[in-house]
C-alpha angles and dihedrals in degrees: 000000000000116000088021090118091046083046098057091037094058086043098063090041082066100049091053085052098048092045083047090072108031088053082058095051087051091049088049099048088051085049091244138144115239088178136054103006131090096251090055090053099042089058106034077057085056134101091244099051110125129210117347111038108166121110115233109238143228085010095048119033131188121260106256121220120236093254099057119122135191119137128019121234135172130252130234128188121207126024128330094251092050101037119183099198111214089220126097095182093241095155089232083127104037082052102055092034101126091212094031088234090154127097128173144173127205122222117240126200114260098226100032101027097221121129133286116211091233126091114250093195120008117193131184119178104212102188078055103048111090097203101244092128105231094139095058085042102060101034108121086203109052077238099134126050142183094243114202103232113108109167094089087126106151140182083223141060100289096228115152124198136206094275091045091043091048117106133158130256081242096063091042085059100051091048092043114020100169100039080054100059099038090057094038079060095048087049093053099036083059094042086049097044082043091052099049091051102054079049092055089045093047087044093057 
């Protein structure tokens, strides 16, 4: 039979309409919110959502997992008026970057000259970056992270900066709360071995 496949597909458009509406009479009459809260969006991005299941962006935006990746940025301990930043400016990630999106410049003392293990000048090219997260990866300082924001869409060249990279142990927590503490407990079990063993040293 001829239009039985456009039958059954508007039928199932249909379907998806008329569950649309009874699903927002359920959530009413339980006094949620189907829309615009995370409990809405969570369910309407399950396997047992019925009817609408878009997510209405910008307004409304998906639940990323912890794992999600999209933008590096760089990590500071302490306030914002007293930053220790986590980057020594050791090159680790500059030197496995793929696109080699990564500059950076050391800071030298101003009387000796040697190096500081800050960064002077920290650049990521974001049109550039493809997002494999290297960089985070290899870091020995937990200094560098995936950060979940991805609308950095621009009219200009996307190049960030050490003040526009820069963001707080205490942002890096909120987006990845795991990876936080199990690197927090890495951090602490080395400053505690590497306690022990100046004691012992100075013991002996």
């Amino acid at each position: 039979m001829y239009g039985k496949g456009i039958l059954k597909g508007l039928g199932v458009t249909l379907k998806r309409f008329r569950d649309t509406y009874l699903d927002d009479i359920v959530w009413w009459l339980r006094g949620k919110k189907r829309y615009y809260s995370e409990e809405g969006i969570r369910h309407r991005s399950s396997k047992n959502t019925r009817g609408i299941f878009t997510v209405q962006y910008p307004e409304e935006q998906l639940i990323l997992p912890e794992e999600f990746r999209y933008i590096p940025f760089l990590v500071y301990d302490g306030p914002q008026d007293k930053k220790e930043i986590r980057c020594t400016s050791c090159g680790i990630c500059a030197k496995v970057c793929p696109p080699q999106c990564i500059w950076i410049v050391r800071t030298n003392h101003p009387q000796t000259g040697k190096p500081v293990p800050e960064p002077k000048e920290f650049y990521i090219d974001m049109d550039v970056c493809m997002n494999c997260g290297f960089c985070a990866e290899y870091c020995p300082f937990d200094a560098i992270i995936m950060d979940h924001e991805f609308a950095v869409a621009s009219y200009n060249r996307n190049v960030y900066d050490l003040e526009k990279l820069l963001k707080p142990a205490s942002y890096y927590q909120d987006i990845r709360p795991l990876n936080y503490k199990k690197n927090d407990d890495e951090r602490k079990a080395k400053e505690a071995a590497k306690a022990a063993k100046a004691e012992s040293a100075a013991a002996a």
